[in-house]
N, C-alpha and C positions, 0 to 999 in steps of 0.2 A: 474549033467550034465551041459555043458558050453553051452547058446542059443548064443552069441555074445563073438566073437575073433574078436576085432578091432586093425589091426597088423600093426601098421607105417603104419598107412595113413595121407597124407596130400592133402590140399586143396586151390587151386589157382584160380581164374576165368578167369584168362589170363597170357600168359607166362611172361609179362611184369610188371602183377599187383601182389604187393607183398601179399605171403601166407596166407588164413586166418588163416587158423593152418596147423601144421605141426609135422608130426612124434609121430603121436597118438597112445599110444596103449594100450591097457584094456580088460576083459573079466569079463561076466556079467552069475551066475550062472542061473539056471531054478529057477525060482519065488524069485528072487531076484526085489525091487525096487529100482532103483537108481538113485538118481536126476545130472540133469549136471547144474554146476553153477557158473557162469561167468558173467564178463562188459558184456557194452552193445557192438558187435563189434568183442567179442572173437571167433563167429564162432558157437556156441552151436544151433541154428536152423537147421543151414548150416548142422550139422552132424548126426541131425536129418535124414535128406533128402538126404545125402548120403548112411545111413544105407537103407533107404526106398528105394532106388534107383530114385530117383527123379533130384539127381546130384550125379557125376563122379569126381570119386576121381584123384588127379593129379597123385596120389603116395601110395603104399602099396594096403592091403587085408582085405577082409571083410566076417566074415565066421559067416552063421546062422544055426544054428543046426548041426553044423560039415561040411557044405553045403556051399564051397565058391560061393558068389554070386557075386561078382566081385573084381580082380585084373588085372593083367597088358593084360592078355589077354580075359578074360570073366566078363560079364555086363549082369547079369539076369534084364527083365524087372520088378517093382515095383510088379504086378500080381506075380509074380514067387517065387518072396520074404518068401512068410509067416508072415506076418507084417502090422498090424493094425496101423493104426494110426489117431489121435484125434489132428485137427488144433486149431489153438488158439482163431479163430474167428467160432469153430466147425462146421463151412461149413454144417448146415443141407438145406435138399432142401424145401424149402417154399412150396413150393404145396402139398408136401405128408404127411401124416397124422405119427405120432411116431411109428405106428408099418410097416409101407410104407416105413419111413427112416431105420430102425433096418435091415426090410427085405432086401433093397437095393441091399447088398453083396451074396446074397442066390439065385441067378436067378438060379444056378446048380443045385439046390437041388429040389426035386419033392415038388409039393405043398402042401403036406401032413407032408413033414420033415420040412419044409418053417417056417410053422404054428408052428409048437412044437417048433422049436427054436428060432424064433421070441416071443412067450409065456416067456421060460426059460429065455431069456436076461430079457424080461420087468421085471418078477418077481425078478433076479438081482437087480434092479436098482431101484426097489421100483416103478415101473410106471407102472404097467397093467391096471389101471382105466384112465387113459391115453390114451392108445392107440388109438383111435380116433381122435387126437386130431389132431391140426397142430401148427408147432414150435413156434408161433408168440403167441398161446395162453398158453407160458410156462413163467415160471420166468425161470434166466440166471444160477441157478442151476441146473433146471430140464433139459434145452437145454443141459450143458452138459453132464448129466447123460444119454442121448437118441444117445448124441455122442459117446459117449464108450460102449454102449451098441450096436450099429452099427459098431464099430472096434472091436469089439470081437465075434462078430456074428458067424464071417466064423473063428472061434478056431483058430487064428491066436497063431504063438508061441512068439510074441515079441509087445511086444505092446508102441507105441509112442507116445507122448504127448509135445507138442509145449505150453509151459506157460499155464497150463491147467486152474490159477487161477486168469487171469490178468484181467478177463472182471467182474470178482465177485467184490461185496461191500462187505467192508470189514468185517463186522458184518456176511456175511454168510461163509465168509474163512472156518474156526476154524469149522464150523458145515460139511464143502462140504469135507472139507481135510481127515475127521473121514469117513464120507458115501463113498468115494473115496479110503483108503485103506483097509476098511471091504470090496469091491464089487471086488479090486483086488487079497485077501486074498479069498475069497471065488471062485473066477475062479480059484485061482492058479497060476496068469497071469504073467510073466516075463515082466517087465514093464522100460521105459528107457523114464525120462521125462525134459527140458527145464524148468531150474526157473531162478530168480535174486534175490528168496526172500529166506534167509538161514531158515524164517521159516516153508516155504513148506518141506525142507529138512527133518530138524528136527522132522517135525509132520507126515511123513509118511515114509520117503526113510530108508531104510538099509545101505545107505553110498553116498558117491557125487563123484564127479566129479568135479574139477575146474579146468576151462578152462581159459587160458590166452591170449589176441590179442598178435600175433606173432609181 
């Protein structure tokens, strides 16, 4: 099953300013990982955030789960998507405690279902003894372990990741890249992530993406 047809899409921020990319196109199976990897400049964030609907393609179609979510005439809002995704500075909310952040995404769910799948993630992620806790009292592994376990919450079918391993020392890479594709291998998660480092690539993705500045 194909989660992602990215069909000749290109990407401009003004009519006058030239393309960051252009005339993109690739498809991404169901639990496929695949990393995009590129200069600094080539646009690899940016397309992130298109896929997410966060920004508006200049040109071409973008189709999730068979589900075109925006072309020349239709713009689903980011909600509409089905699409998790995990910033690179993993934007957890300081105030609330790791299973407060997890739940975040779950307001729809009664508080009974809330609870069991806020549970299910932590145990995911290896952090149920945890969950009380607040973000500040984590190392910068565990933050993002509590961030993808919050983008996956709401069984998202695609899941995004913005340089998931740029804020890590280096000494915990090699250990977070292993715990990071055992947690996606175990969701089953169709996952589509931003690096610059070919050995993020290597150490977990099923194949890349190289993206070039137009």
């Amino acid at each position: 099953m194909t989660v992602v047809d990215v069909c000749s899409v290109s990407f401009q921020y003004g009519r006058k300013q030239k393309p960051v990319f252009r005339d993109l196109t690739f498809s991404i199976e169901k639990g496929e990982i695949v990393g995009v990897i590129g200069a600094s400049g080539s646009g690899k964030s940016t397309l992130l955030r298109v896929i997410a609907g966060l920004e508006h393609p200049s040109e071409g179609k973008v189709i999730l789960s068979g589900k075109t979510v925006v072309d020349d005439n239709i713009c689903l809002n980011p909600e509409q998507r089905g699409v998790g995704m995990v910033f690179q500075d993993y934007a957890l909310f300081p105030h609330l405690t790791v299973a407060q952040n997890v739940a975040f995404g779950l307001h729809r769910l009664p508080r009974s279902e809330r609870t069991v799948r806020v549970q299910e993630m932590l145990e995911l992620v290896h952090l149920s003894e945890y969950k009380d806790r607040y973000p500040h009292e984590l190392s910068g592994g565990q933050q993002q372990r509590v961030a993808i376990a919050r983008a996956l919450a709401p069984r998202p079918s695609l899941l995004l990741m913005d340089e998931p391993f740029s804020n890590l020392d280096a000494d915990l890479k090699s250990s977070i890249r292993c715990e990071i594709q055992d947690i996606l291998r175990k969701a089953e998660m169709t996952c589509l992530f931003v690096t610059h480092d070919h050995q993020d690539v290597e150490a977990i993705c099923d194949r890349a993406i190289k993206m070039q500045a137009s």
